[in-house]
C-alpha positions in Angstrom: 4.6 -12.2 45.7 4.4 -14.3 41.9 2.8 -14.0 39.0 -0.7 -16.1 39.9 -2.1 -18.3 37.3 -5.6 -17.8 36.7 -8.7 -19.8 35.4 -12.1 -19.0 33.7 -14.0 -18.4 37.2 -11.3 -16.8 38.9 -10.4 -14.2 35.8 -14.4 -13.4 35.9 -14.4 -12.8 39.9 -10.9 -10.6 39.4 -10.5 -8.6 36.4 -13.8 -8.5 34.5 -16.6 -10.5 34.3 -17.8 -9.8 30.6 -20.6 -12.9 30.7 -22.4 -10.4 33.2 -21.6 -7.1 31.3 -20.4 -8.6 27.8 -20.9 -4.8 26.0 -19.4 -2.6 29.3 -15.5 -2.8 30.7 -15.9 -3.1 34.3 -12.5 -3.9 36.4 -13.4 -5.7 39.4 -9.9 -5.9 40.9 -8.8 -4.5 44.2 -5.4 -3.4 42.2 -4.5 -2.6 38.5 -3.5 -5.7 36.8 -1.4 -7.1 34.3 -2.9 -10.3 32.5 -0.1 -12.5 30.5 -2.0 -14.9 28.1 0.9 -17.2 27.3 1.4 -21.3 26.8 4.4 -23.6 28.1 5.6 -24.1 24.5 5.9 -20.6 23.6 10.0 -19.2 23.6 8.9 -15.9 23.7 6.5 -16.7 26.8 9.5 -18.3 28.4 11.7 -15.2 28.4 9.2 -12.9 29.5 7.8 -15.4 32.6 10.6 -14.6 34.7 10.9 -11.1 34.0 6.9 -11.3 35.0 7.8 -12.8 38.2 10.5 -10.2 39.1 8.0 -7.6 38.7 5.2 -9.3 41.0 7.8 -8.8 43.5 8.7 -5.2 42.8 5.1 -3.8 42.5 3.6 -5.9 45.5 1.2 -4.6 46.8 0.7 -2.2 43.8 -0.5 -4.4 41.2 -1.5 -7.8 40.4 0.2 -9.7 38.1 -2.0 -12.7 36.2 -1.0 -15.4 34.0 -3.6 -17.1 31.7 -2.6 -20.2 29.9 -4.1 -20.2 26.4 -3.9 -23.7 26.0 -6.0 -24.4 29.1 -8.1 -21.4 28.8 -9.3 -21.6 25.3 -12.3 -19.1 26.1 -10.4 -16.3 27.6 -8.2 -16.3 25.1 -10.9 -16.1 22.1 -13.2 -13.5 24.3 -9.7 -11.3 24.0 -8.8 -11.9 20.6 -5.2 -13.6 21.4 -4.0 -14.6 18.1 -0.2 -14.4 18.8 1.3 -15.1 22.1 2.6 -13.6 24.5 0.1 -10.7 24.5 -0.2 -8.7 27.8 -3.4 -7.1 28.9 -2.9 -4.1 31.1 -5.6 -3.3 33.5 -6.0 0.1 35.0 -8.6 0.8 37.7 -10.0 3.1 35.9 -10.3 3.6 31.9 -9.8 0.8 29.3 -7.5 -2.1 29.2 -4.2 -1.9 26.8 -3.6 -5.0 25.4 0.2 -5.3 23.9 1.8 -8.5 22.1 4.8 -9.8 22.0 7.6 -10.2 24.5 8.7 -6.7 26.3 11.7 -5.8 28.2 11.8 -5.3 31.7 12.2 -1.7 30.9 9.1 -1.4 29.0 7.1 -3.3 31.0 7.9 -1.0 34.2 7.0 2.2 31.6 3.8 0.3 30.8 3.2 -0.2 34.1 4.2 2.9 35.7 2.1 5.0 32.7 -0.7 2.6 32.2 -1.8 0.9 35.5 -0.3 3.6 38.3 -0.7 6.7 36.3 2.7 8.0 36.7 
């Protein structure tokens, strides 16, 4: 499994559609979800990408693992407030969404992941 890029329509069908319930967090996924908001110029974005990758491999089946490209995606990224990239939005099933910026470690992302969207 990869990390799957992911537009406007397809981010409103998967994780939450917040035109249809702009004031209410509703997850529609099938999976908790990680949501990278990156762009192809970004070093930081770079180094974290394939560490991303690794990890869609690792949780298969577990999670999802999303990439939004703030360059092409200008909405997303202003409904969510990115202001400094990477920032990683990590979606449980249930709860509220943790958003985190900055590039992470393997290490901390698997915490992250393993806490936030498994509940371990």
């Amino acid at each position: 499994m990869k990390a799957k890029e992911v537009t406007k329509k397809e981010f409103l069908n998967r994780v939450v559609d917040y035109e249809a319930n702009p004031s209410e967090w509703k997850f529609l996924g099938e999976r908790p979800c990680l949501v990278d908001f990156y762009a192809s110029w970004c070093g930081p974005c770079r180094m974290v990408a394939p560490v991303l990758e690794e990890l869609a491999g690792e949780y298969e089946g577990r999670i999802d693992i999303y990439k939004v490209n703030t360059e092409q995606e200008l909405e997303l990224a202003a409904v969510f407030g990115i202001r400094s990239i990477p920032s990683l939005l990590f979606c449980p099933r249930n709860g509220r969404p943790q958003m985190m910026q900055g590039a992470m470690s393997k290490g901390d992302l698997k915490k992250m992941i393993d806490e936030v969207l498994l509940g371990k």
